[in-house]
C-alpha positions as CSV (number, residue, x, y, z in Angstrom):
1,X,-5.5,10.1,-11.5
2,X,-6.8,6.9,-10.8
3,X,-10.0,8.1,-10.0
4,X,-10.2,8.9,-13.4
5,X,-8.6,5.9,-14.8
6,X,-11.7,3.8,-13.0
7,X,-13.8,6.5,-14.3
8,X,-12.5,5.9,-18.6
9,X,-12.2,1.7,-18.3
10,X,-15.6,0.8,-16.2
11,X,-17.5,2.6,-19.4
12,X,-15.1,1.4,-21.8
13,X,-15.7,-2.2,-20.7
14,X,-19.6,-1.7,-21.0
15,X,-19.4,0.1,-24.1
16,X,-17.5,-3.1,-26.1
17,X,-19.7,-5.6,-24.4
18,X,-22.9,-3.5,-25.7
19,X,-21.5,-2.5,-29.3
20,X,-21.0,-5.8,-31.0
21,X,-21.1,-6.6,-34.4
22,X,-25.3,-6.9,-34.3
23,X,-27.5,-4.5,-32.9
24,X,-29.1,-5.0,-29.7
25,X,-32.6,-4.7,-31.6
26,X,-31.9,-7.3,-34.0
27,X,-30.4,-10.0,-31.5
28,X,-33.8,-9.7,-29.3
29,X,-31.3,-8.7,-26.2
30,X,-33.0,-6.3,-23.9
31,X,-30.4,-4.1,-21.6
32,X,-31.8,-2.8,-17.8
33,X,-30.4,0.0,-16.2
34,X,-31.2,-1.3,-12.5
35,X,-29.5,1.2,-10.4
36,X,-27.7,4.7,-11.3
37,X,-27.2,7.0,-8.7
38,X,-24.7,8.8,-6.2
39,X,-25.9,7.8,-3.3
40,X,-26.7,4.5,-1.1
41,X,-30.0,3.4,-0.4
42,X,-30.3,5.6,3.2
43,X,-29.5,8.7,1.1
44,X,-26.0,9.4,1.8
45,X,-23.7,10.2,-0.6
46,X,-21.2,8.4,-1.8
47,X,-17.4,8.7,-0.6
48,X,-14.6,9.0,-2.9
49,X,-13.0,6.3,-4.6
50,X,-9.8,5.0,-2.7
51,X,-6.6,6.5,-4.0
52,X,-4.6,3.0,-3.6
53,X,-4.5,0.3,-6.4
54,X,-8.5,0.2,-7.4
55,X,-10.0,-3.8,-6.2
56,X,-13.1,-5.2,-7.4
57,X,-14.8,-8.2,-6.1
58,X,-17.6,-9.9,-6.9
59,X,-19.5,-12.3,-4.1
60,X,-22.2,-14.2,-4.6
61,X,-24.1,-14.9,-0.9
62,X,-26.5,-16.9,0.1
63,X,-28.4,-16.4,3.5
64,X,-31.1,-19.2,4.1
65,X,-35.1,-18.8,5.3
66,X,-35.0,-16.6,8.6
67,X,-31.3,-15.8,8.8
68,X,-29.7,-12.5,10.5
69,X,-26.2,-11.5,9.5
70,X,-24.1,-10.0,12.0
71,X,-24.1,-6.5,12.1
72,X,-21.3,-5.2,10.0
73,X,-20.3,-2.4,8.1
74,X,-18.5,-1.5,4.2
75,X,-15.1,0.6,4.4
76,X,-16.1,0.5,0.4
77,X,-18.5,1.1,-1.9
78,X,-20.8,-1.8,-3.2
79,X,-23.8,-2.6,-4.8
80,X,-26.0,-6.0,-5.5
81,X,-29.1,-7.8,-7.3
82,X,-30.8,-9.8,-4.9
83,X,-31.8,-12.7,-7.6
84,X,-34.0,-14.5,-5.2
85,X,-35.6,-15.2,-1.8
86,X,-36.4,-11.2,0.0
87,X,-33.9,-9.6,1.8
88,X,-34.7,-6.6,4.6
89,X,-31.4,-4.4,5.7
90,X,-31.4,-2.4,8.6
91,X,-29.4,0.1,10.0
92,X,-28.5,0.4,13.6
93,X,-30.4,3.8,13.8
94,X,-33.7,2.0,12.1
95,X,-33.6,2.6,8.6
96,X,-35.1,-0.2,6.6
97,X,-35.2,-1.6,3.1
98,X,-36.6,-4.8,2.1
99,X,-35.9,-5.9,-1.2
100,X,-37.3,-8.3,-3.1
101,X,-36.2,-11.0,-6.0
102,X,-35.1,-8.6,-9.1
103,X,-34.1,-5.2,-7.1
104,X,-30.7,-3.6,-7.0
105,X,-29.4,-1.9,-3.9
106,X,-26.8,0.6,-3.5
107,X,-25.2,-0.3,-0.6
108,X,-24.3,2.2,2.7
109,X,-20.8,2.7,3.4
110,X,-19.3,3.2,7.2
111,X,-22.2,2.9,8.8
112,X,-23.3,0.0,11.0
113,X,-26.1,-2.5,9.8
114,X,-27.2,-6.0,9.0
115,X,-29.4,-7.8,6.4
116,X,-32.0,-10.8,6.9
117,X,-33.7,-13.0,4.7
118,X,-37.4,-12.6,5.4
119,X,-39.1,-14.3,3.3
120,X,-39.9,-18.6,2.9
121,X,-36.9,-18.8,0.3
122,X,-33.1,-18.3,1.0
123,X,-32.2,-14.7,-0.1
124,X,-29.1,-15.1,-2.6
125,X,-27.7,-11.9,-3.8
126,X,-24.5,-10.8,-6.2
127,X,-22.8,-8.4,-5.0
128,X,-20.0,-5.9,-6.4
129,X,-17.3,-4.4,-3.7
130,X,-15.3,-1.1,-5.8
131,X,-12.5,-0.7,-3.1
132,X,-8.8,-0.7,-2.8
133,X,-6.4,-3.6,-2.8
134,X,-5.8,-4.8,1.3
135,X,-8.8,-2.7,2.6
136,X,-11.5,-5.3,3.7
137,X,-15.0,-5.3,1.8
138,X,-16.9,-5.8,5.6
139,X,-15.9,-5.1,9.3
140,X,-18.3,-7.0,11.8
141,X,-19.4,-5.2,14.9
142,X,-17.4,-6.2,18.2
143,X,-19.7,-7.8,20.6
């Protein structure tokens, strides 16, 4: 059931921000698709939504020049824009994406990895957590 409610709003919210009174066309506004898909960026697919009251947070994260995040890992699903700077995340079994300023990323869920801003400028990334009220967005490896 509230898999489907999540399923009806989300649409329903992009469908009244996108069908104003004047068309898209004649307002010069140009609309992106920047990631669709059912799976995270190693392949896997996506888990089912949460059957608890549905969460969304947005973060907005900033890693300076040369910086490695703990390793950590998403009980949720979540997905970002990096909007500057180049970002490289790695999984704990070696599987790599680097991103750069202007790329979307479907994040892995339960599974063990870290990101690093690689390149001269800090990475800064948005990034949108769909989970469950009281379930964490990340769980940091135990040394």
């Amino acid at each position: 059931m509230k898999k489907n409610l999540i399923s009806f709003i989300l649409p329903c919210c992009f469908l009244f921000l996108f069908t104003q009174a004047v068309p898209a066309k004649e307002t010069g506004t140009v609309v992106k698709e920047l990631a669709r898909t059912q799976h995270s960026w190693d392949g896997a697919l996506l888990p089912p939504y949460p059957e608890g009251q549905p969460e969304i947070r947005i973060l907005s994260i900033t890693i300076p020049p040369g910086q490695k995040l703990a390793v950590h890992k998403h009980p949720v699903i979540n997905a970002g824009v990096l909007l500057s700077g180049q970002l490289r995340v790695q999984t704990t079994d070696g599987q790599v994406l680097n991103l750069d300023a202007g790329e979307a990323i479907v994040e892995v869920v339960q599974t063990w990895h870290w990101g690093e801003s690689i390149g001269k400028d800090p990475a800064h990334i948005i990034v949108f957590y769909a989970g469950e009220e009281d379930i964490p967005v990340t769980i940091t490896q135990q040394p």
